[in-house]
N, C-alpha and C positions, 0 to 999 in steps of 0.2 A: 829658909834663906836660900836662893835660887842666885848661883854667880851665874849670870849669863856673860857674852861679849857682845855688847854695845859698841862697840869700837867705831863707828861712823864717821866719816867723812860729812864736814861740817861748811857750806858757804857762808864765812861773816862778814861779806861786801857789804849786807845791808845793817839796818838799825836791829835787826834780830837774827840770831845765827838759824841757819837754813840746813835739815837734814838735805845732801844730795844723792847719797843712795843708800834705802832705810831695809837694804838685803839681811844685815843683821838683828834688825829689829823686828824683821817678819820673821826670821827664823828662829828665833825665841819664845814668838808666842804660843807655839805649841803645846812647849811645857807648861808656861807659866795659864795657858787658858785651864789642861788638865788639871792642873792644882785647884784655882777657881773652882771651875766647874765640881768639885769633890767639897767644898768649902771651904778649904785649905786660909789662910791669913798670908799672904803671900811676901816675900822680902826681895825685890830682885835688888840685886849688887852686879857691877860691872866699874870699867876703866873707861877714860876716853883721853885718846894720846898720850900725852910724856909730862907731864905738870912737874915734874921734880920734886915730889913730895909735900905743896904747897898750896894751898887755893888758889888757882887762875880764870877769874869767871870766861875766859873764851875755851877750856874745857869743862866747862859744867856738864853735866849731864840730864838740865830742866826743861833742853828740847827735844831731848829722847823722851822722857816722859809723858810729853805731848803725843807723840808721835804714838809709842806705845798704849796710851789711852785710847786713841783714834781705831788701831787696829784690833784692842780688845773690848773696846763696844761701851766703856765702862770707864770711870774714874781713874785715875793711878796719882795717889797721893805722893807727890817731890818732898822727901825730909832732909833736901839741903838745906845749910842757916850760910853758906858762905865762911865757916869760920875755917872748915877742913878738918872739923869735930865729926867722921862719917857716922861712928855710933855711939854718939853722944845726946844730951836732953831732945835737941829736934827727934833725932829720930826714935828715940825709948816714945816722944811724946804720940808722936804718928802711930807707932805700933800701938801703944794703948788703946790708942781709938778705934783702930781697927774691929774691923765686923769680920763675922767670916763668912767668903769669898771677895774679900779686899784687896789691893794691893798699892804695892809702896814703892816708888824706887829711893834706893838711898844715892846720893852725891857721890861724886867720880871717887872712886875707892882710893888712888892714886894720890889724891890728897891727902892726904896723911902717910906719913913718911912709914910707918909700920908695915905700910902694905908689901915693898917693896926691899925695906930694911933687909940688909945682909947678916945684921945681929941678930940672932934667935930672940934673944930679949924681947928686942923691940918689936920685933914682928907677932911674938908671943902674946904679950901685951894685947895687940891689935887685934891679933884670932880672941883672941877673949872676950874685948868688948861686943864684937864682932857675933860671936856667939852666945854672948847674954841674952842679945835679941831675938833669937829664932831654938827650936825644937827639934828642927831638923834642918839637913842639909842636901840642898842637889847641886851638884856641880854640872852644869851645860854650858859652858866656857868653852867649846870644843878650840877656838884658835888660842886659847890661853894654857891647857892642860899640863901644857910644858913647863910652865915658869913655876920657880922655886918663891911663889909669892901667897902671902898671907891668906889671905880670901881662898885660895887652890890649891892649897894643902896643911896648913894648919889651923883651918877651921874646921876643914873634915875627921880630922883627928882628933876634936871634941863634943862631935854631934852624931847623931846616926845622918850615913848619909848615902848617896842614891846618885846614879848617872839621870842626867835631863835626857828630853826625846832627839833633841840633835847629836846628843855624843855620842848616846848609841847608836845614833843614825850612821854616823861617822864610824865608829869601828866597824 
């Protein structure tokens, strides 16, 4: 389970939302190609803007995966369903299929209120489902490592887990 930041800058003037600068999605692929490239089953997880805990299809996150397919030469299966279910049946169903050297992005993490919940509860919760999914964890969120949110520190704390090639790049 790889938290990257996706956080992009999106043009939706047209009939389909438009990466305008995909500087965070190049710098992700780093890691997530060394995973790949090792045969790793890949999870990337990221945010895109502020959705207030709720599905909002103008922050999906199904045109980053586009995007990300493109610069990694390869497939990247979207287990968004729209409901704001991040690791629920779509995505258990995506993992399953998975091959290894696969990858998946899961739907703006955001949506689902857990993420960002101030109640340990709920957030707990989240880190859990969250971690049902993956074996391991790397955190390469380098602009996120700050926030006290689900995906960035309470899923590390139930998986083995590993800085990605931008954090460290960054420290």
């Amino acid at each position: 389970l790889v938290r990257s930041d996706l956080n992009v800058p999106l043009d939706r003037s047209g009939d389909t939302p438009r990466i305008t600068d995909d500087g965070r999605v190049r710098a992700s692929v780093p890691t997530i190609a060394a995973l790949l490239d090792r045969g790793a089953r890949v999870i990337v997880t990221s945010h895109l803007g502020r959705p207030k805990g709720e599905p909002d299809p103008k922050y999906s996150l199904e045109p980053v995966a586009a995007r990300l397919s493109e610069l990694l030469g390869r497939p990247v299966a979207f287990a968004g369903d729209g409901t704001g279910d991040i690791a629920g049946a779509r995505a258990h169903e995506v993992v399953a299929s998975f091959g290894d050297g696969e990858v998946a992005l899961l739907e703006n993490l955001r949506f689902a209120p857990g993420e960002t919940s101030k109640d340990a509860v709920t957030r707990a919760s989240f880190a859990d489902a969250l971690s049902a999914l993956a074996e391991v964890y790397v955190g390469d969120a380098f602009g996120a490592v700050h926030r006290a949110h689900a995906s960035v520190v309470d899923v590390p704390k139930r998986l083995p887990h590993a800085a990605g090639r931008l954090v460290l790049t960054e420290l």
